[in-house]
KEMITI-409218 format. One line per field, with one value per atom (N, C-alpha, C): residue number from 1; x negated, y, z negated. Coordinates in pm, whole numbers, plus 50000, padded with zeros to 5 digits. Each point is the difference from the previous one (the first is absolute). Layout:
! residues N
k NUM/... $
px X/... $
py Y/... $
pz Z/... $
! end
This chain:
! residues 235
k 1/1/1/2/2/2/3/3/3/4/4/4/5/5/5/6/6/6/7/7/7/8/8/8/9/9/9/10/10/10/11/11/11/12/12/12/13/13/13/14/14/14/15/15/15/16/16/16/17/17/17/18/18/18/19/19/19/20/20/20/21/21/21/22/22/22/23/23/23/24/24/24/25/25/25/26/26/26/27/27/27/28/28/28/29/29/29/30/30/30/31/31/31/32/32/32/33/33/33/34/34/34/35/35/35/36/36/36/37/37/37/38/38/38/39/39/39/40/40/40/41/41/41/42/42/42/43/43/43/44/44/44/45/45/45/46/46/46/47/47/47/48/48/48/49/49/49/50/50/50/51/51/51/52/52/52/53/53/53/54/54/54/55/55/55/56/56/56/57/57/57/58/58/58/59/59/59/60/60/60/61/61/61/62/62/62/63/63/63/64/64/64/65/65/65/66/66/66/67/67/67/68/68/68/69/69/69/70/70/70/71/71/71/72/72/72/73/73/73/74/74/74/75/75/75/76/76/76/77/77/77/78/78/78/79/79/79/80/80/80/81/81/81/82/82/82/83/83/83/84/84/84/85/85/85/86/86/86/87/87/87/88/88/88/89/89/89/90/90/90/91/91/91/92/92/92/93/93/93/94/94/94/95/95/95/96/96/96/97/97/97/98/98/98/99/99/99/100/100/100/101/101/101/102/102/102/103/103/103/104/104/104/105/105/105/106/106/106/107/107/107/108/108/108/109/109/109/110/110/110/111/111/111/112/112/112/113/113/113/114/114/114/115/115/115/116/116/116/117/117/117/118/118/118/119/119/119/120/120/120/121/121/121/122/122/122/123/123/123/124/124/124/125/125/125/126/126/126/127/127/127/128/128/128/129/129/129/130/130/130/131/131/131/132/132/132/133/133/133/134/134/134/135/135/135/136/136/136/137/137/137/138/138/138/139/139/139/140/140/140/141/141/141/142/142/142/143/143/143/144/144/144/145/145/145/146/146/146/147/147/147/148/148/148/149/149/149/150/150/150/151/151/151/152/152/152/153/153/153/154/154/154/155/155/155/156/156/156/157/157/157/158/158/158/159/159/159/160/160/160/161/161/161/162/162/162/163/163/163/164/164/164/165/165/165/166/166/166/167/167/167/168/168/168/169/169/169/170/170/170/171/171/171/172/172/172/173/173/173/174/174/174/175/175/175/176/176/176/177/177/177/178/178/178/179/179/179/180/180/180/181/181/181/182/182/182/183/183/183/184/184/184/185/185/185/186/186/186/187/187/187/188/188/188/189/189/189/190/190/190/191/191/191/192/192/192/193/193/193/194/194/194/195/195/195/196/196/196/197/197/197/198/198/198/199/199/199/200/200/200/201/201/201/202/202/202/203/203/203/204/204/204/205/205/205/206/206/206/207/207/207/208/208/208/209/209/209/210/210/210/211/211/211/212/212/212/213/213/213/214/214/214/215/215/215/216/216/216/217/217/217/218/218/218/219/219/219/220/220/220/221/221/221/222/222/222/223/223/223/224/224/224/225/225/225/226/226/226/227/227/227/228/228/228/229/229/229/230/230/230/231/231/231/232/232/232/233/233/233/234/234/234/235/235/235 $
px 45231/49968/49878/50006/49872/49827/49961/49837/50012/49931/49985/49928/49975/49901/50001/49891/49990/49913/50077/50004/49939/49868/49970/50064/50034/50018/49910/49983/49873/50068/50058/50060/49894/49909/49939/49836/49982/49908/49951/49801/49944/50027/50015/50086/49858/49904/49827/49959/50042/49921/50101/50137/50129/49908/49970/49945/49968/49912/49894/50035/50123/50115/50064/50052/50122/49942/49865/49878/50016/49942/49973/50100/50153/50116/50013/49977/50025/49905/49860/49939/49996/50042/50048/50092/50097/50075/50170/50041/50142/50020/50116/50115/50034/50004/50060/49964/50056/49931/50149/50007/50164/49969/50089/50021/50105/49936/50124/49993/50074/50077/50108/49979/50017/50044/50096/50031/50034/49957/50024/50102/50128/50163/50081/49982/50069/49960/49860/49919/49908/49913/49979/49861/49931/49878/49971/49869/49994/49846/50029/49891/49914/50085/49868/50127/49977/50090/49913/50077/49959/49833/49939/49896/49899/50013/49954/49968/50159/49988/49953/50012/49941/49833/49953/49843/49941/50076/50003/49943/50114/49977/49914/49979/49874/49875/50003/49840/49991/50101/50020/50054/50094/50071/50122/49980/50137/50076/50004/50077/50142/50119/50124/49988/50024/50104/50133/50026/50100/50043/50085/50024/50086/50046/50117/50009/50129/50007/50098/49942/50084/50047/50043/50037/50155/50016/50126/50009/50089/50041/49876/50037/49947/49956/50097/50016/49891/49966/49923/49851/49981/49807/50045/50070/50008/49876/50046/49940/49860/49931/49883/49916/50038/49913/50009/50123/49965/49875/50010/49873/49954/49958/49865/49965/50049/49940/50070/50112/50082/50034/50024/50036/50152/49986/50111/50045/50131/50061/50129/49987/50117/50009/50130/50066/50105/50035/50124/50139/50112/50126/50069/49934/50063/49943/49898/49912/50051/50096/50054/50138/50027/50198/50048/49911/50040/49862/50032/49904/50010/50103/50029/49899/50032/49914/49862/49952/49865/49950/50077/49929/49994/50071/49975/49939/49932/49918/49880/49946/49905/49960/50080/49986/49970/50051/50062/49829/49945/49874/49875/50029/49911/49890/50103/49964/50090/49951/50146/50065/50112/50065/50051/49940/50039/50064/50132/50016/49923/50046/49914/50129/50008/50101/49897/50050/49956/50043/49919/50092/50134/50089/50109/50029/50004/50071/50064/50172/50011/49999/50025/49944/50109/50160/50054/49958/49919/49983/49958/49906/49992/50082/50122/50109/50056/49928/50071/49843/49883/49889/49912/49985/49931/49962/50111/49959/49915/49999/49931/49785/50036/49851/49899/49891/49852/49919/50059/49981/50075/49960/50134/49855/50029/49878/50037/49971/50079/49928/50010/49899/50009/49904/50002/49930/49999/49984/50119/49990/50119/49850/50033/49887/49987/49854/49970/49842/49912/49933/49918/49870/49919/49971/49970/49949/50066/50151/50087/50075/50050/49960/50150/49991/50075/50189/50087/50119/50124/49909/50081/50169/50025/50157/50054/49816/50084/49941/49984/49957/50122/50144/50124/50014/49973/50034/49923/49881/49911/50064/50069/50059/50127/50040/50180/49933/49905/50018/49903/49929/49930/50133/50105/50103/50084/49973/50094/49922/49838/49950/50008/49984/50022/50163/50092/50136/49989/49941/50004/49914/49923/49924/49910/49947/49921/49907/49887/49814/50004/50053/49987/49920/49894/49938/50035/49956/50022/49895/49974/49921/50021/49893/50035/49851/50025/49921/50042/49855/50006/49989/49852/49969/49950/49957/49992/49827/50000/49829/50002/49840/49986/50076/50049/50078/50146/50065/50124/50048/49926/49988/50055/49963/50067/50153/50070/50134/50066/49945/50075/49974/49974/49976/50119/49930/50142/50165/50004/50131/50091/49863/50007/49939/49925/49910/49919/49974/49872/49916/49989/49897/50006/49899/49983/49911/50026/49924/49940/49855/49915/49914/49986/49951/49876/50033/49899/49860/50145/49976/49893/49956/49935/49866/50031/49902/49944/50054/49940/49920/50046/49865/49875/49860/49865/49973/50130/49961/50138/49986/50136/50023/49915/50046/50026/49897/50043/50145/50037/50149/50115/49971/50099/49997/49881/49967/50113/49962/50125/50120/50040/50125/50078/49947/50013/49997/49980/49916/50172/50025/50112/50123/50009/50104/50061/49868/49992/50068/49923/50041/50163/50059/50129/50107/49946/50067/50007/49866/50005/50067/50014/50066/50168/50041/50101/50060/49923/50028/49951/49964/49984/50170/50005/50186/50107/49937/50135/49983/49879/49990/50080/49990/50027/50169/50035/50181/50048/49941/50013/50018/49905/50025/50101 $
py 80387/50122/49976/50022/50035/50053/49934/50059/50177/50042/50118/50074/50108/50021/50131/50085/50122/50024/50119/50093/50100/50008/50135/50051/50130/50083/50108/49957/50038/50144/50069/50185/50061/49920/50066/49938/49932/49954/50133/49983/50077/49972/50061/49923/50058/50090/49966/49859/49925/49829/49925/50014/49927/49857/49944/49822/49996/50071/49975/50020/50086/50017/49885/49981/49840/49830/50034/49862/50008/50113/50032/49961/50032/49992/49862/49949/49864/49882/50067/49898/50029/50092/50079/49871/49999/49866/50055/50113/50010/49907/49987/49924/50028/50074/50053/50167/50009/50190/50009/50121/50098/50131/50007/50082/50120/50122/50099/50083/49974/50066/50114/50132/50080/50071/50143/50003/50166/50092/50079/50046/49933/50011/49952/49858/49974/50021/49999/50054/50107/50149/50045/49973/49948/49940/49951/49990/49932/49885/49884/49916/49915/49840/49964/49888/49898/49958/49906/49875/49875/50038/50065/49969/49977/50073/49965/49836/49989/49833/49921/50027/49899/50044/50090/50010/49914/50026/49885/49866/49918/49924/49946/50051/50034/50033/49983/50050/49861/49887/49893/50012/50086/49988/49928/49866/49879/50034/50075/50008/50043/49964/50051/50136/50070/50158/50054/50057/50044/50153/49988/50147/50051/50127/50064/50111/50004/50082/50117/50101/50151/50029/49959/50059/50023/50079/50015/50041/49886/49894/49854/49883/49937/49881/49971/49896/49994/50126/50023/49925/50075/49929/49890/49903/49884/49896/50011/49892/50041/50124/50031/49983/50027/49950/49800/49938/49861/49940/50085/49931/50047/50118/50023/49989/49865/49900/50028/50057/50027/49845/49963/49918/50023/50132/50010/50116/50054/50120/50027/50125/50064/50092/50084/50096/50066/50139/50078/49995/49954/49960/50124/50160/50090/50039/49890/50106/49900/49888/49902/50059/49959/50013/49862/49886/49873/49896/49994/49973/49856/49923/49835/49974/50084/49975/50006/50081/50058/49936/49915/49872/49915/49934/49930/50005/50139/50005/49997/50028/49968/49821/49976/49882/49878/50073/49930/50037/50096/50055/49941/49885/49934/50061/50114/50009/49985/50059/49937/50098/50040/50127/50061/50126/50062/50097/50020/50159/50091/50113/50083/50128/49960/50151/50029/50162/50094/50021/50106/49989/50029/50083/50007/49962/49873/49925/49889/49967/49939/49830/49948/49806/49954/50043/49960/50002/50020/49909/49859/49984/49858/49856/50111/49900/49911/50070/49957/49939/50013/49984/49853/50068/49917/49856/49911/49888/49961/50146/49996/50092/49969/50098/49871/50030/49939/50144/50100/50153/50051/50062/50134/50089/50065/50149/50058/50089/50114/50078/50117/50100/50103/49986/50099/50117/50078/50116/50062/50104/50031/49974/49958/49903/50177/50019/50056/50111/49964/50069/49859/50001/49878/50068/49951/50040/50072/49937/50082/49909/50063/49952/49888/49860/49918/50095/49943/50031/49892/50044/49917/49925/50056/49963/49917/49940/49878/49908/49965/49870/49905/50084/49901/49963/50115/49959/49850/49976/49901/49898/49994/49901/49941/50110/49951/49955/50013/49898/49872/50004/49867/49915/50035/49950/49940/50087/49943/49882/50045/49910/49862/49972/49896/49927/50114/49917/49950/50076/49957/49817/49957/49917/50007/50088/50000/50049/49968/50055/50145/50129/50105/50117/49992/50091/50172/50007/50144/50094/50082/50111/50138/50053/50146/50084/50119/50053/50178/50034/50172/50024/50059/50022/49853/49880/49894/50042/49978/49985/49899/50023/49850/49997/50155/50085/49955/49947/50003/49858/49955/49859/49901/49976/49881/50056/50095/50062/49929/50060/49948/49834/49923/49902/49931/50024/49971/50015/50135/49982/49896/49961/49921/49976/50132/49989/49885/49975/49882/50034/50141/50017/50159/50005/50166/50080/50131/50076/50116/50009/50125/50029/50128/50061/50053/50182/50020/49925/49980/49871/49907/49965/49916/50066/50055/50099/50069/50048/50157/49980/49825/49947/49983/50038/49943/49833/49918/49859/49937/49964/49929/49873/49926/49852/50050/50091/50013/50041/50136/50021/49900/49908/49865/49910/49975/49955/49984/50149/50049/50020/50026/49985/49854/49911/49855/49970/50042/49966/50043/50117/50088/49900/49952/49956/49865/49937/49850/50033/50125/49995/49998/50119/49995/49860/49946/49870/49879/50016/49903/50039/50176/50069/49913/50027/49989/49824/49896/49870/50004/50031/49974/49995/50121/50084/49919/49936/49907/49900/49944/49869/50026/50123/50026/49966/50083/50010/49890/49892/49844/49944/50001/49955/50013 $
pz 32502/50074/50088/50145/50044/49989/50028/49945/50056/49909/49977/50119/50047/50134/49994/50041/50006/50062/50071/50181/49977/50007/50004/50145/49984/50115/50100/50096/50066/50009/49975/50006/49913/49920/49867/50040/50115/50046/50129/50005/50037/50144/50065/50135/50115/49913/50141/49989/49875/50041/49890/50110/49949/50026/50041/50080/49781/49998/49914/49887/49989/49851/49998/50091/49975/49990/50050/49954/49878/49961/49825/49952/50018/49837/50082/50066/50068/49894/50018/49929/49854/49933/49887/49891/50130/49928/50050/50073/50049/50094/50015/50037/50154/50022/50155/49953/50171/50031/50017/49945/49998/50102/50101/50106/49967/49969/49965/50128/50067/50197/49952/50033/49966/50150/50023/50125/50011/49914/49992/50029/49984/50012/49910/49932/49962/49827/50025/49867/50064/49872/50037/50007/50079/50045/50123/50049/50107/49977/49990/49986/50101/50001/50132/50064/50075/50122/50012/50149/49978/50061/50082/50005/49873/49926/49884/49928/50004/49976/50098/50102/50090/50016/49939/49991/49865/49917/49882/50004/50094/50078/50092/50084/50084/49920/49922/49897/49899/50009/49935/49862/49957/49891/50010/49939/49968/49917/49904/49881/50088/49902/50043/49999/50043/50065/49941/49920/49920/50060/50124/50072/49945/49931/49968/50066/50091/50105/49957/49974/49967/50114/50066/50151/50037/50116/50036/50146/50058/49975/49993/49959/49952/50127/50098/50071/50098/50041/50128/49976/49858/49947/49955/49956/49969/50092/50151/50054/50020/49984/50022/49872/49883/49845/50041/49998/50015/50109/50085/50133/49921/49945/49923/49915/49937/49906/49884/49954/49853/49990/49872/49936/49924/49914/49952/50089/50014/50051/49923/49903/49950/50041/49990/50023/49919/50019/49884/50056/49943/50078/50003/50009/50039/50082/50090/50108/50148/49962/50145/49968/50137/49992/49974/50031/49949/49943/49830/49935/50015/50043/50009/50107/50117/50177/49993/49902/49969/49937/49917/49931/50065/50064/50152/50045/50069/50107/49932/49885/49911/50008/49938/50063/50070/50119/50143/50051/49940/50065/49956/49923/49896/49880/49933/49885/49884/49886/49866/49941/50014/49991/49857/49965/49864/50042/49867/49994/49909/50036/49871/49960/49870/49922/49916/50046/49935/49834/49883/49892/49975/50148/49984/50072/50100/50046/49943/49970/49956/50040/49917/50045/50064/50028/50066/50143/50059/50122/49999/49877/49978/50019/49989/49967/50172/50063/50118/50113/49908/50104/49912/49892/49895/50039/50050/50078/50100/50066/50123/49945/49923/49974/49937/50023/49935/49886/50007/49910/49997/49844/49972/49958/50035/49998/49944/49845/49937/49998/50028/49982/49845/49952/49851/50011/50118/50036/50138/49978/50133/50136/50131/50072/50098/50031/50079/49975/49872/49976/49874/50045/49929/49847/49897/49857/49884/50049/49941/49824/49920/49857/50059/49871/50049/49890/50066/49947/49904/49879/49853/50044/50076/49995/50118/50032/50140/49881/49901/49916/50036/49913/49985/50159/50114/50124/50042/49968/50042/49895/49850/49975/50065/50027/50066/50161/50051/50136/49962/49915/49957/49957/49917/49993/50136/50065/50156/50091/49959/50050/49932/49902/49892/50054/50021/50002/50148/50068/50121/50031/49955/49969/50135/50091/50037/49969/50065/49980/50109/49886/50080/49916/50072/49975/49896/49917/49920/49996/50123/49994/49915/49944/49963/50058/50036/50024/49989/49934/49953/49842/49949/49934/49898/50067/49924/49942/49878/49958/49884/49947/49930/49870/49952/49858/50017/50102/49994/50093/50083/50052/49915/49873/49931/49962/49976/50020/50122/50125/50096/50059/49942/50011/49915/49871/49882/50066/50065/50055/50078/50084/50085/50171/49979/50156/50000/50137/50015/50132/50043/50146/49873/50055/49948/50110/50012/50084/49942/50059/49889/50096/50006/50092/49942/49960/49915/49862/49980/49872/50013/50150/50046/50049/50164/50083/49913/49885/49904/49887/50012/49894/50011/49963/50021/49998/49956/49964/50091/50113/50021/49922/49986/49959/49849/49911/49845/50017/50071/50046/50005/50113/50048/49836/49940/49901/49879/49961/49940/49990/50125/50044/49971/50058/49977/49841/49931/49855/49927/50075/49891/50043/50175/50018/49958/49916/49988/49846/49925/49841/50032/50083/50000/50034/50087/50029/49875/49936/49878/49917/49951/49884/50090/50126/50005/49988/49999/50024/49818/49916/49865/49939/50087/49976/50011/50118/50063/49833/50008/49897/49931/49888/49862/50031/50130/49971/50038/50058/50036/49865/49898/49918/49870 $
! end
C-alpha cells in the first residue's frame, strides 16, 4: 500500500492569512493541501477558484495541490486550476456528461486525475474508468458543507474499492474525505484508505503538528494491527 498522507483542507483554514495557515500544517508535517471548489450549483455552497491557487503559488508554496471540484459543469475550470498550479484534479461523475473526456482533459492538462463518489454513489463507474485514474476520492459525508460528522457506512465502501484497487495492480490512490479526526482515523485506514482529508480536525486544533502527529500515530497502529492479521492467516 502506498505511504500514508494527509490533506488538511484549507475550507477549515483562516482564509485573512491563508499564506500563513498552509506554511503552518505544511511545516506541521502534511502531505499536500486539499482544494474543496464548491459552486453554489452543484453543491450548496460557494467557496474559492483558481485564483486562489495560483496565489498559493505565487507566495512559494511547492507542496502538491489536491483540487476537488464540486462544480457543474466540470470541463470549463479544468484548464484554469492546472495553470494555477493544481497537482491533483478530481471531480463527481454526475456533474460531466462525459466522465472518460474529463479524465482526459485532466490529464492532457498536466495534472493527475481522480474521481470522487459520493456515499450513495455507486462504484460501478469504476468499472469502466479505474484504469484511467491516479484517485478514487470517497466522500464520507454528503460534499457541500465543511465540519460535518463522518458516515459509518462508507467503511465497507472504502474496503470494496481498496479491493479494486489491489485487483487492478495499479498505484491508485484511495482518498476519503468528511468527518475524518484523530477518534476514528485508524478505522478508516484499516479499511483501506491511504490520503486522508481533515479539515476541522486540523485548522480547529491549537497544535497542528500534535494533530498531524496523531493522526499518523493511529494510522500506523492500524496498518501494523492489519499486516500482524495477514501473518497469523499465512500461517
Amino acid at each position: 500500500m502506498l505511504d500514508p498522507w494527509i490533506a488538511p483542507s484549507i475550507l477549515s483554514a483562516d482564509f485573512a492569512k491563508l499564506g500563513d495557515e498552509v506554511r503552518a500544517v505544511l511545516e506541521a508535517g502534511a502531505d499536500l493541501i486539499h482544494f474543496d471548489v464548491m459552486d453554489n450549483h452543484y453543491v450548496p455552497n460557494l467557496t474559492i477558484g483558481p485564483l486562489v491557487c495560483e496565489a498559493l503559488r505565487k507566495a512559494g508554496i511547492k507542496a502538491p495541490i489536491d483540487v476537488h471540484l464540486m462544480v457543474k459543469p466540470v470541463d470549463r475550470i479544468v484548464p484554469d486550476f492546472a495553470k494555477a498550479g493544481a497537482t491533483w484534479i478530481s471531480f463527481h461523475p454526475e456533474a460531466t456528461g462525459h466522465v472518460d473526456r474529463t479524465i482526459g482533459l485532466i490529464r492532457e492538462s498536466g495534472c493527475r486525475p481522480g474521481l470522487v463518489l459520493n456515499p450513495a454513489t455507486p462504484l460501478n463507474w469504476l468499472d469502466h474508468v479505474l484504469d484511467k485514474l491516479d484517485l478514487v476520492l470517497l466522500m464520507s459525508v454528503n460534499p457541500g458543507f465543511g465540519g460535518q460528522s463522518f458516515i459509518p457506512s462508507v467503511l465497507p465502501k472504502i474496503e470494496a474499492v481498496r479491493e479494486r484497487i489491489l485487483r487492478s495492480g495499479r498505484d491508485v490512490r484511495l482518498e476519503v474525505d468528511g468527518g475524518i479526526k484523530t477518534d476514528n482515523i485508524g478505522r478508516i485506514a484499516a479499511a483501506g484508505a491511504d490520503t486522508f482529508v481533515a479539515g476541522s480536525a486540523v485548522f480547529g486544533s491549537q497544535d497542528y503538528r500534535g494533530t498531524i502527529a496523531a493522526m499518523r500515530e493511529q494510522v500506523a497502529k492500524a496498518r501494523s494491527a492489519d499486516s500482524a492479521a495477514i501473518d497469523y492467516q499465512g500461517t
